[in-house]
NUKOLKOL-62931 format. One record per residue (C-alpha): residue number from 1; residue in one letter; chain; x, y, z. Coordinates in nm, 2 decimals, always signed. Last residue first. Example, Ala and Ser with C-alpha at 12.3 -4.5 7.8 and 13.67 -1.06 7.14 Angstrom:
BEGIN
(2,"s","A",(+1.37,-0.11,+0.71)) (1,"a","A",(+1.23,-0.45,+0.78)) 
REM end
This chain:
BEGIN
(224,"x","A",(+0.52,+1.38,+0.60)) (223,"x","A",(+0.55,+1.02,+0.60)) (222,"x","A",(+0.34,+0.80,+0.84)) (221,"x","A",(+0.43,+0.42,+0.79)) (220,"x","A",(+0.80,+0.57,+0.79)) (219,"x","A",(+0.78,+0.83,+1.05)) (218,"x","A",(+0.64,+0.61,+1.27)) (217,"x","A",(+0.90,+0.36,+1.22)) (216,"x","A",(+1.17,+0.61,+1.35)) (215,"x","A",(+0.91,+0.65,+1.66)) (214,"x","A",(+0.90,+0.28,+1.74)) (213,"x","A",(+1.23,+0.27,+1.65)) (212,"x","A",(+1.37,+0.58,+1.92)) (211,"x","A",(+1.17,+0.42,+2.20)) (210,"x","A",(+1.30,+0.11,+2.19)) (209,"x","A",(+1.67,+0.25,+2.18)) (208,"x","A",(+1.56,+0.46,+2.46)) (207,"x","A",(+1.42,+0.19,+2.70)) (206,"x","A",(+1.71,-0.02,+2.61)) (205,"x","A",(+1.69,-0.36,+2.84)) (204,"x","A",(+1.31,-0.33,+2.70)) (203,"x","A",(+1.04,-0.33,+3.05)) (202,"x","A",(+0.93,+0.02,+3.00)) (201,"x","A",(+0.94,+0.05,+2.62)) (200,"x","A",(+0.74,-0.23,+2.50)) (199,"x","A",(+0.58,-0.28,+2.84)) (198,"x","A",(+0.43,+0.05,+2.75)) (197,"x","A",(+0.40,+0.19,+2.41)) (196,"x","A",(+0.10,+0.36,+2.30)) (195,"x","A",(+0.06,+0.48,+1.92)) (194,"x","A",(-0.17,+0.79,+1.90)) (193,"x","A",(-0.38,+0.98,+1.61)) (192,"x","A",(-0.43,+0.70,+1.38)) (191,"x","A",(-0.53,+0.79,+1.05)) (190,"x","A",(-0.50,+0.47,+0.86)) (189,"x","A",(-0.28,+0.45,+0.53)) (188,"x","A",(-0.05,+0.26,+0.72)) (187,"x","A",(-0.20,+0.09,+0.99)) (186,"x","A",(-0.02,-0.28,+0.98)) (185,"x","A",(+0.29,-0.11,+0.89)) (184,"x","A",(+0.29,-0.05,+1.29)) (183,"x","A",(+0.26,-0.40,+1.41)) (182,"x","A",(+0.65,-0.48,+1.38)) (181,"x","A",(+0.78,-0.16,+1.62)) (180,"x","A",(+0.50,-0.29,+1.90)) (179,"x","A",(+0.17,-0.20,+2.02)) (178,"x","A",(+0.08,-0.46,+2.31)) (177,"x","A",(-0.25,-0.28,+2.35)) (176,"x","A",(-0.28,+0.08,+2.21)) (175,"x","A",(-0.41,+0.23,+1.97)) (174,"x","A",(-0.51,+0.59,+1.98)) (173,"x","A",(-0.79,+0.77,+1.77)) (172,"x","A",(-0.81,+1.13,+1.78)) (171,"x","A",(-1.19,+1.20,+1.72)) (170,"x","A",(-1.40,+1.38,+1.46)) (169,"x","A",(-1.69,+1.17,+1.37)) (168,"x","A",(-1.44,+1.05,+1.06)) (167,"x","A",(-1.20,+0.97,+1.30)) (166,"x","A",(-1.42,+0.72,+1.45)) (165,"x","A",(-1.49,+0.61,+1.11)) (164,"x","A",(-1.17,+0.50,+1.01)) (163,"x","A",(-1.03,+0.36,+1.34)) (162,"x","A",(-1.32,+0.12,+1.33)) (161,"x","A",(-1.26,+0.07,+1.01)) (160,"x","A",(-0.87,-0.03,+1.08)) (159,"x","A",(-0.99,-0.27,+1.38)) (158,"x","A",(-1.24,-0.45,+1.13)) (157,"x","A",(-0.94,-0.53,+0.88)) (156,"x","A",(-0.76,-0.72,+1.21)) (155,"x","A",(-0.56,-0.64,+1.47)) (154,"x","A",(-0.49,-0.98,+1.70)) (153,"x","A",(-0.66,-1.09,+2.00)) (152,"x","A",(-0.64,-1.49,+2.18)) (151,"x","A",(-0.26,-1.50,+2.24)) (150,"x","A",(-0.35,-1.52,+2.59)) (149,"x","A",(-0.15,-1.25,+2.70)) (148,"x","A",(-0.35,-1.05,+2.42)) (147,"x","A",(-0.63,-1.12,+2.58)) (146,"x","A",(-0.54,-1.01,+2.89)) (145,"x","A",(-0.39,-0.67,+2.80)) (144,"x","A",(-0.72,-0.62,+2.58)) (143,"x","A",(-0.64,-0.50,+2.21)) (142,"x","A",(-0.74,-0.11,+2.22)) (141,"x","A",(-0.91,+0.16,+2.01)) (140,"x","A",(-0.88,+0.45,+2.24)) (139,"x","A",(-1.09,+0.75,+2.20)) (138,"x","A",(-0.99,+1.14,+2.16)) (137,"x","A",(-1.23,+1.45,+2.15)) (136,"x","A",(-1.52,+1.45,+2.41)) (135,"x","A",(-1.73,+1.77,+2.35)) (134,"x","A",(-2.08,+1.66,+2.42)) (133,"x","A",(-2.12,+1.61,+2.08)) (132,"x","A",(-1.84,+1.36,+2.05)) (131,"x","A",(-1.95,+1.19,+2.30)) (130,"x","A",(-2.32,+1.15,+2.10)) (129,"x","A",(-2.11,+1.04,+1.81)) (128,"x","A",(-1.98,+0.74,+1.95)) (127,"x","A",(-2.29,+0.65,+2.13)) (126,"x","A",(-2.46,+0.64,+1.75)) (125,"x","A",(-2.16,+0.44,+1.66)) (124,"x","A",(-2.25,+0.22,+1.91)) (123,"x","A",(-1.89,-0.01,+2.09)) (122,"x","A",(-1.75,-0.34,+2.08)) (121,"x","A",(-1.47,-0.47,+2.26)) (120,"x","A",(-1.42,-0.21,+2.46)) (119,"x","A",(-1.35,+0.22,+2.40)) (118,"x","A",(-1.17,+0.39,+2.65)) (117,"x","A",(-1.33,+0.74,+2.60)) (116,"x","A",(-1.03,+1.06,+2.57)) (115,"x","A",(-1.08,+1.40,+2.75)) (114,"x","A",(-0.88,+1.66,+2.69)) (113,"x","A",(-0.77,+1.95,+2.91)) (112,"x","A",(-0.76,+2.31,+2.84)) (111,"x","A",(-0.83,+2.35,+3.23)) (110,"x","A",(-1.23,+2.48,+3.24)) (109,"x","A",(-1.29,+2.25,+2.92)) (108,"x","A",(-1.17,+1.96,+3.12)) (107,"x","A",(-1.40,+2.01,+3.40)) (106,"x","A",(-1.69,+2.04,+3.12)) (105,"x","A",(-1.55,+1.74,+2.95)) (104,"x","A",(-1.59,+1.55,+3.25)) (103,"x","A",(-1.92,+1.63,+3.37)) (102,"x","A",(-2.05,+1.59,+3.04)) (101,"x","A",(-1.90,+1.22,+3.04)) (100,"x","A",(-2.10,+1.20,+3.38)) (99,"x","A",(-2.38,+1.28,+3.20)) (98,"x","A",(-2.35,+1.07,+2.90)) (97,"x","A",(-2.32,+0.77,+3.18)) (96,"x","A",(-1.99,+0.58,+3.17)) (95,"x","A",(-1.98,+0.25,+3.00)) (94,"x","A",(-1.72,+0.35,+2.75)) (93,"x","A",(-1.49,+0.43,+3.05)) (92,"x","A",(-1.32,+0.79,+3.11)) (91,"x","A",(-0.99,+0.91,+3.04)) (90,"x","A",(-0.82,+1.17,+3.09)) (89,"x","A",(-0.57,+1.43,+2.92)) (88,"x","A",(-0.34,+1.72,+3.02)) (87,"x","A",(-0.31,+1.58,+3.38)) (86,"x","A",(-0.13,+1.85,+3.65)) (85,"x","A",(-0.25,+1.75,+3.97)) (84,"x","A",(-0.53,+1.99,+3.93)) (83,"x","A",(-0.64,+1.85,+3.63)) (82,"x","A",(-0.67,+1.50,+3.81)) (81,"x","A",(-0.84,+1.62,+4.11)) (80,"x","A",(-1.08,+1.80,+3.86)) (79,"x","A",(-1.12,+1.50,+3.67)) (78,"x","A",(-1.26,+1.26,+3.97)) (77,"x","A",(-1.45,+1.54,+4.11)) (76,"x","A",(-1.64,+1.63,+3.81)) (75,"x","A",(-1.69,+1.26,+3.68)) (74,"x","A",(-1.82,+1.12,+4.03)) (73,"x","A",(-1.87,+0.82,+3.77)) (72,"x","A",(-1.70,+0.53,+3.52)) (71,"x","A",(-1.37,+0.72,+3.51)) (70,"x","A",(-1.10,+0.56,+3.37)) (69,"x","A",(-0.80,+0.70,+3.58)) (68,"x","A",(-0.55,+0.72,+3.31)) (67,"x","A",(-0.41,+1.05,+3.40)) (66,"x","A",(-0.28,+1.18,+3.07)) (65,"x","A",(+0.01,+1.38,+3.09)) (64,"x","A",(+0.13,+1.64,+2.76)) (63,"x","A",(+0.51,+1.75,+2.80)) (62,"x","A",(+0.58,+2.08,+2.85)) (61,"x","A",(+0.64,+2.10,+3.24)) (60,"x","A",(+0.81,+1.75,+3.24)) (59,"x","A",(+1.00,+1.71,+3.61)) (58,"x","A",(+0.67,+1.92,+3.78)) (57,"x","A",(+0.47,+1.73,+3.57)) (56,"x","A",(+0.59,+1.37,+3.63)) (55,"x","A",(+0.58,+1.41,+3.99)) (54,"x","A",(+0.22,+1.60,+4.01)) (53,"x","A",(+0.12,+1.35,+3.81)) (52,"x","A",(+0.24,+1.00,+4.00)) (51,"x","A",(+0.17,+1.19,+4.29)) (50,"x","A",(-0.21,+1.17,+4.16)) (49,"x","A",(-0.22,+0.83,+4.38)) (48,"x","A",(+0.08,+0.59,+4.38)) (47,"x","A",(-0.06,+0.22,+4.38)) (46,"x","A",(-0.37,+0.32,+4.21)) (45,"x","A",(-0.20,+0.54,+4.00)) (44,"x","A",(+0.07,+0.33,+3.86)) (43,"x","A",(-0.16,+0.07,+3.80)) (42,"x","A",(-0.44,+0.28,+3.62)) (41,"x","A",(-0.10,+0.47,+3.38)) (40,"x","A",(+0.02,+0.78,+3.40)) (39,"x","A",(+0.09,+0.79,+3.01)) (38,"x","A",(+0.36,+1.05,+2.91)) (37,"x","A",(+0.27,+1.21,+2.60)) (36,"x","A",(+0.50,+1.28,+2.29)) (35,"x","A",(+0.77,+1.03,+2.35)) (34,"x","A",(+1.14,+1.04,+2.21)) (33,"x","A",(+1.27,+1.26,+2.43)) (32,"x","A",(+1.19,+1.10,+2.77)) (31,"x","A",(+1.33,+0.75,+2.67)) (30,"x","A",(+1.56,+0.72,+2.96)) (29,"x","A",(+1.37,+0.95,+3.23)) (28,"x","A",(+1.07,+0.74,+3.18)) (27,"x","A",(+1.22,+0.40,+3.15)) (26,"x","A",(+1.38,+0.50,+3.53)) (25,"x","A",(+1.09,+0.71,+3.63)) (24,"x","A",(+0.80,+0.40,+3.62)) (23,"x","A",(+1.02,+0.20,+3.82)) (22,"x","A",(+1.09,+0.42,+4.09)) (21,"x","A",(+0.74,+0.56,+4.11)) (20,"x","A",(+0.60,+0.24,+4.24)) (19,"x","A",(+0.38,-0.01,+4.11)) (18,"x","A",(+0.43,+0.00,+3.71)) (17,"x","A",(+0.21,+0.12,+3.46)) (16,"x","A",(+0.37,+0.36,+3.28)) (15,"x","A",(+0.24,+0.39,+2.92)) (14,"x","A",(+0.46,+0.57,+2.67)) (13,"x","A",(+0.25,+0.78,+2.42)) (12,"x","A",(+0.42,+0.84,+2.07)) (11,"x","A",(+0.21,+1.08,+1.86)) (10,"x","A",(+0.11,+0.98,+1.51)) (9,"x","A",(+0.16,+1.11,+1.21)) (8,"x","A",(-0.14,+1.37,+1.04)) (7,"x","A",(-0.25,+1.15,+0.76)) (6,"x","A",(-0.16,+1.39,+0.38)) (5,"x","A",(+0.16,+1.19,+0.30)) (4,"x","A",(-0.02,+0.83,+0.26)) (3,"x","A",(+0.20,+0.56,+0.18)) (2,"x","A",(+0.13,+0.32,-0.13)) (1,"x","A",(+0.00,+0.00,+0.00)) 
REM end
């Protein structure tokens, strides 16, 4: 397939999701100028708290932080404690209520914040859209961390029309889920908005040399 030169590329997102700030810093700090956005990931917050934020923002000022807290209710409060720790992004569960998904985008709104939907297995267009009027603007298309340990998911031709027509509703689409170096010709020609890296990066003897192909190959599936 002929490369397409006119698809925005992709961000690189690294995906911390270890269980103690140690761990998630030493990757971090090693592959730092490589990645886009810095991924404070469920694990790392649930065994950290928003330190993990505050941390990682007060050592990366510019760099965009999403707080991957996957909100499923008390959206305002939820968000606000993540804004104020210093998050650029969150995320909130497909099942959330629409109003709760108002909640959050309103919070957002009030910070210059983003606010991303973690899509499942299957999700309703007409749901799709329905975020997207209420002002949501990224979702993640993702291959389940426990699947894929079961060798039981792969990306197939449904995965890049999904992609397709969520960008077509006007979202940034990110994949993640095992994402490695390898998979990434897989979208070319698709207009994915994010590529997450986290074991790939975090637990590779060479967290910068890993970081530097997945981006290098990037910039090949996604010329500019």
């Amino acid at each position: 397939m002929a490369a397409d030169k006119t698809l925005e590329r992709p961000q690189l997102q690294i995906a911390l999701d270890t269980f103690d700030m140690p761990s998630a810093l030493r990757p971090l700090n090693a592959a730092v100028s490589q990645v886009d956005v810095i991924e404070c990931g469920t694990v790392l917050i649930i065994a950290e708290g928003l330190r993990a934020v505050r941390e990682i923002r007060a050592l990366y000022p510019n760099k965009t932080i999403l707080a991957d807290v996957r909100i499923a209710e008390a959206g305002a409060v939820i968000s606000r404690a993540c804004f104020e720790a210093g998050a650029s992004w969150v995320s909130v569960v497909a099942g959330a209520s629409m109003t709760t998904v108002e909640q959050v985008v309103k919070v957002a709104q009030e910070f210059g914040g983003e606010v991303q939907i973690e899509l499942g297995e299957t999700y309703n267009p007409e749901q799709a859209r329905e975020w997207r009027r209420l002002g949501a603007t990224q979702v993640i298309v993702h291959r389940s961390r426990d699947a894929e340990a079961a060798g039981k998911l792969t990306w197939g031709e449904n995965d890049k029309d999904r992609i397709r027509q969520l960008h077509q509703m006007g979202f940034k689409v990110t994949v993640t889920g095992g994402v490695t170096a390898k998979d990434l010709p897989f979208f070319q020609g698709v207009p994915v908005g994010v590529v997450i890296s986290g074991r790939g990066i975090v637990k590779a003897d060479d967290p910068l040399a890993a970081a530097t192909d997945l981006r290098e190959t990037i910039g090949r599936v996604w010329p500019q």
